[in-house]
N, CA, C and O of each residue as an XYZ file, in Angstrom:
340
protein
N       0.835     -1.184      0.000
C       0.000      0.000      0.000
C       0.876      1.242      0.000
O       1.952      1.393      0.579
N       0.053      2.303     -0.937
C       1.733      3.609     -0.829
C      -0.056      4.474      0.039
O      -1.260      4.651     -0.142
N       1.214      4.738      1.081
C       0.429      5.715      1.982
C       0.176      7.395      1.601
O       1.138      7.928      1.046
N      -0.735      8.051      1.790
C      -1.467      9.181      1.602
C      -0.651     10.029      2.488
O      -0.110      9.375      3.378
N      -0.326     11.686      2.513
C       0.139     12.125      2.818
C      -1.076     12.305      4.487
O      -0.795     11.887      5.610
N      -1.918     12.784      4.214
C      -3.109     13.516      4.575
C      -3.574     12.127      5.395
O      -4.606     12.366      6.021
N      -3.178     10.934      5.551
C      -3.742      9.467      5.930
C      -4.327      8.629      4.794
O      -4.414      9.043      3.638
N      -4.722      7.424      5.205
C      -5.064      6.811      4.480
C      -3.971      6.417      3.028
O      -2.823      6.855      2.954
N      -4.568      5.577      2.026
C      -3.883      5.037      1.360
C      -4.218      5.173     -0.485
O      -5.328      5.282     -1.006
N      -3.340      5.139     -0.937
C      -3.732      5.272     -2.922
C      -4.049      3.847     -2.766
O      -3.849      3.094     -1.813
N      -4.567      3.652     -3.867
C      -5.225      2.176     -4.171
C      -4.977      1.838     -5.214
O      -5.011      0.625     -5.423
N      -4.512      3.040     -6.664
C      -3.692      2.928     -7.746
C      -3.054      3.979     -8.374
O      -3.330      5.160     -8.162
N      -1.969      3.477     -9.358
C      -1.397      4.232    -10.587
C      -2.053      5.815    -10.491
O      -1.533      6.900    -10.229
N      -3.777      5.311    -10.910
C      -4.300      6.361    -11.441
C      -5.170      7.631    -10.980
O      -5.816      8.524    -11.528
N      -4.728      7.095     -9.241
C      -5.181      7.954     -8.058
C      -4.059      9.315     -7.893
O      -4.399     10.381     -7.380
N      -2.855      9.072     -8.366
C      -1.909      9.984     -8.136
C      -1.843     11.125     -9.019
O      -1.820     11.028    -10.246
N      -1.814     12.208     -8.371
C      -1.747     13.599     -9.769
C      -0.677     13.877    -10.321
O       0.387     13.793     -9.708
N      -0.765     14.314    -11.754
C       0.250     14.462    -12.199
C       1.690     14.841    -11.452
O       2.765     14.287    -11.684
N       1.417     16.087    -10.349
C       2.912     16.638    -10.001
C       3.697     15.309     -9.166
O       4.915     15.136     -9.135
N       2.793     14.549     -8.594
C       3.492     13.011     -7.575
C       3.852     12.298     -8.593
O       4.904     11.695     -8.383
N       3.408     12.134     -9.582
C       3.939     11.213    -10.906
C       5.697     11.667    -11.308
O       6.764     11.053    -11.283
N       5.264     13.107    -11.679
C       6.525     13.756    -12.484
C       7.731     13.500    -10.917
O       8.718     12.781    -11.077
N       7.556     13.947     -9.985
C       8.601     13.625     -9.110
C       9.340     12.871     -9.503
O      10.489     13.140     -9.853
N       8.722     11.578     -9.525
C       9.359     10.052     -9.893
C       9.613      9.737     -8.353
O      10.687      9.181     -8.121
N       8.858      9.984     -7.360
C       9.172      9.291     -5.944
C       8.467      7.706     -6.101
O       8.980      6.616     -5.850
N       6.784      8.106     -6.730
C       6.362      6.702     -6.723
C       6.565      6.457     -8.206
O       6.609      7.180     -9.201
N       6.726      4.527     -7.855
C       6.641      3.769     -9.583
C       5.245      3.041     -9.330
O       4.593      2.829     -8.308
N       5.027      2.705    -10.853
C       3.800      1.636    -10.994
C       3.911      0.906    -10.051
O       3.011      0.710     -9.235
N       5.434      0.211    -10.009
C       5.016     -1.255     -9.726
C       4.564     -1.462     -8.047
O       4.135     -2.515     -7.574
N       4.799     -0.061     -7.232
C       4.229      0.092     -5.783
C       3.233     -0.579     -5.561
O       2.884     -1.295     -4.623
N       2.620     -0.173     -6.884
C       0.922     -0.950     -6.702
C       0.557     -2.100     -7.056
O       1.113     -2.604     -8.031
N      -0.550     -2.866     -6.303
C      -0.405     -4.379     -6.345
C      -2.326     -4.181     -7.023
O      -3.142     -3.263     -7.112
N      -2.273     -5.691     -7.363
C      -3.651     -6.189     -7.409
C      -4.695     -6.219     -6.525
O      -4.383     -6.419     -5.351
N      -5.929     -6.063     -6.799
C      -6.806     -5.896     -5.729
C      -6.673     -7.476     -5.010
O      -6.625     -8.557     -5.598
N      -6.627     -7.172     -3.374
C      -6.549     -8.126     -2.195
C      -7.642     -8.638     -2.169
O      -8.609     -8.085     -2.693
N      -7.739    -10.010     -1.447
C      -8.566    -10.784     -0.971
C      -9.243    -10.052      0.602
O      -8.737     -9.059      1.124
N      -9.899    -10.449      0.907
C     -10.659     -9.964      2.422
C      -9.966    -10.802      3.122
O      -9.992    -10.359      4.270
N      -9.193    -12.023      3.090
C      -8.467    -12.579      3.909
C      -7.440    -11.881      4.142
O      -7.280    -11.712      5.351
N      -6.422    -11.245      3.293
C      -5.177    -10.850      3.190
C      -5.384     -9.325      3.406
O      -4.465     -8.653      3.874
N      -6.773     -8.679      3.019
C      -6.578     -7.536      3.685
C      -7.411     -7.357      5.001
O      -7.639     -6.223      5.421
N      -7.936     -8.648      5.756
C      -7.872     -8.252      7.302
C      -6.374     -8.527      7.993
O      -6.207     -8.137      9.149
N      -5.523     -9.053      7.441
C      -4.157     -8.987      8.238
C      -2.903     -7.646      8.039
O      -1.813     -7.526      8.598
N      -3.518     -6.844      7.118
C      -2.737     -5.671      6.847
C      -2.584     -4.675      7.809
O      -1.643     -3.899      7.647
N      -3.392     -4.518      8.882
C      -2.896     -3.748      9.995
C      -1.985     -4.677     10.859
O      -2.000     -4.647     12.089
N      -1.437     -5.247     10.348
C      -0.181     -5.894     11.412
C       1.171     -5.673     10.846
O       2.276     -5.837     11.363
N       0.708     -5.114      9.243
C       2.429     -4.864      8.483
C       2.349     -4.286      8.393
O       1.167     -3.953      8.312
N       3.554     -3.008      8.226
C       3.702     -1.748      7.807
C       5.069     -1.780      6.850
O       6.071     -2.482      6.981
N       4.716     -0.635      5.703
C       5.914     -0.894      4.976
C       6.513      0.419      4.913
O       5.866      1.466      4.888
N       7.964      0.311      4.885
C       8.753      1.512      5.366
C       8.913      2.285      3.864
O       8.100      1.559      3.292
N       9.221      2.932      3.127
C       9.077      3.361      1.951
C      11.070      3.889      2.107
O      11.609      4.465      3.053
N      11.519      3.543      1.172
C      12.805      3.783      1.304
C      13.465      5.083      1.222
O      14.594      5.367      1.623
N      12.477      5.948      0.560
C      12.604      7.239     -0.054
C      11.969      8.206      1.122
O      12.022      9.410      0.869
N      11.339      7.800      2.453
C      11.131      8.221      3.190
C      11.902      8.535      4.275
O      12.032      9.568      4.932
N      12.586      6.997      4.361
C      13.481      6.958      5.409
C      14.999      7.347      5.433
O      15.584      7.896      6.367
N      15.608      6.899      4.039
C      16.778      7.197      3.534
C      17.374      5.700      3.660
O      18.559      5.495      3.926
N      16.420      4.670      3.440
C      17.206      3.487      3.758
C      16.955      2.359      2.509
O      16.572      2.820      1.434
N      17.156      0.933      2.622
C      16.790      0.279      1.160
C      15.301     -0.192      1.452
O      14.910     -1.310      1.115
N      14.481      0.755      2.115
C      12.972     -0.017      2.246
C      13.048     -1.234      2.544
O      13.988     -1.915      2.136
N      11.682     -1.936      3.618
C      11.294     -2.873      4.055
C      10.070     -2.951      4.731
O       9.458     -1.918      5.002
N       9.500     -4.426      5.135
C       8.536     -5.060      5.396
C       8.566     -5.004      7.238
O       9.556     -5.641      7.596
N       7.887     -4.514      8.311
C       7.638     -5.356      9.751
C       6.597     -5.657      9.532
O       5.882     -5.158      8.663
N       6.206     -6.860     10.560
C       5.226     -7.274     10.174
C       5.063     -8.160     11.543
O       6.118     -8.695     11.883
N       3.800     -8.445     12.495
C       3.707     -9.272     14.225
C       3.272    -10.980     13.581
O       2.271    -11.481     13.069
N       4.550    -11.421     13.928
C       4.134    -12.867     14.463
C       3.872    -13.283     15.834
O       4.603    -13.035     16.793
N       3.002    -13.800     15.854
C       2.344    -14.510     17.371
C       2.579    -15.858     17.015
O       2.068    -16.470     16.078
N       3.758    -16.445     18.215
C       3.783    -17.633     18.613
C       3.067    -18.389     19.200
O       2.826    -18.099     20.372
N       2.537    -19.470     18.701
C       1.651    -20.153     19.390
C       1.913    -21.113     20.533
O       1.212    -21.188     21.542
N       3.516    -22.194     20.151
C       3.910    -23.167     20.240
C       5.703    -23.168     20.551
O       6.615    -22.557     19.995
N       5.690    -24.008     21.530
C       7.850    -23.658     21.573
C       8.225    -24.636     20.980
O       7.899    -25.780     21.296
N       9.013    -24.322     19.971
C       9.402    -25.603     19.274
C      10.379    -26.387     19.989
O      10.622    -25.931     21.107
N      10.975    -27.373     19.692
C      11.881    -28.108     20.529
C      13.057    -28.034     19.406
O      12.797    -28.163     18.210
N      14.522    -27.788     19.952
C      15.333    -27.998     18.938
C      15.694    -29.810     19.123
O      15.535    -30.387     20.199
N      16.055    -30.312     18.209
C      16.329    -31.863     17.573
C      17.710    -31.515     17.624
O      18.232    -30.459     17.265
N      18.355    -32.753     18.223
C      19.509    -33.174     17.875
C      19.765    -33.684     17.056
O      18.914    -34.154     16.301
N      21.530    -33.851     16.790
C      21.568    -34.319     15.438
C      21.364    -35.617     15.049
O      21.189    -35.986     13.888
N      21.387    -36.323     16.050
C      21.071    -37.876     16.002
C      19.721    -38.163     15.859
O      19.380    -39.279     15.468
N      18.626    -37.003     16.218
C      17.413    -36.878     16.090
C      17.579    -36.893     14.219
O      17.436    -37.721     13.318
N      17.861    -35.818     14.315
C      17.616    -35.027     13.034
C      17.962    -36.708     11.875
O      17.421    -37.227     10.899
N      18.966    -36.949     12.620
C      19.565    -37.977     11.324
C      18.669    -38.962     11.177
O      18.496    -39.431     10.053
N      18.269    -39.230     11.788
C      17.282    -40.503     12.518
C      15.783    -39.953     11.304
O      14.992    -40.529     10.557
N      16.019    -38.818     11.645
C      14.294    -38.295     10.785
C      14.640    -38.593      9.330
O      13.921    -39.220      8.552
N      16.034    -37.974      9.016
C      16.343    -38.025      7.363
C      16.123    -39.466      7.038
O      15.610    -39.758      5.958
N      16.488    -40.423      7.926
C      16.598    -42.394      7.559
C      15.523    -42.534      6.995
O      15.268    -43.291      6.059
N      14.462    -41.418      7.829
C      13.078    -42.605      7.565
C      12.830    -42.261      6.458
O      12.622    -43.039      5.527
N      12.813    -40.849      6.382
C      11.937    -40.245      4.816
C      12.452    -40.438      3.408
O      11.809    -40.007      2.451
């Protein structure tokens, strides 16, 4: 999603006015295909950093919730798993 100055969000290409175009801050390819209702009830958990904002190479955070502690396997475990499969 490329975020709105004012809040909120563009939704495409053809939402942006000419003078945000000519900049050349945003490209097409920012913009994605319209989302599923699955994938856009989990979008308030990511935020995307815009690189040209920050001064950095842009990126993704995003909350994982653990459910479960995994156990680490030894290697004799581990080897034991590769035999069988």
């Amino acid at each position: 999603l490329v975020p709105k100055a004012e809040g909120g969000y563009f939704s495409s290409w053809e939402e942006l006015d000419p003078a945000m175009k000519a900049k050349n801050t945003y490209r097409t390819t920012m913009f994605h295909e319209p989302l599923s209702d699955e994938v856009r009830a989990q979008l308030p958990r990511c935020r995307r950093f815009p690189p040209h904002l920050m001064d950095t190479g842009g990126f993704f955070v995003a909350v994982f919730v653990k459910h479960a502690h995994i156990t680490r396997l030894s290697r004799r475990e581990l080897y034991y798993q590769n035999q069988k499969a």
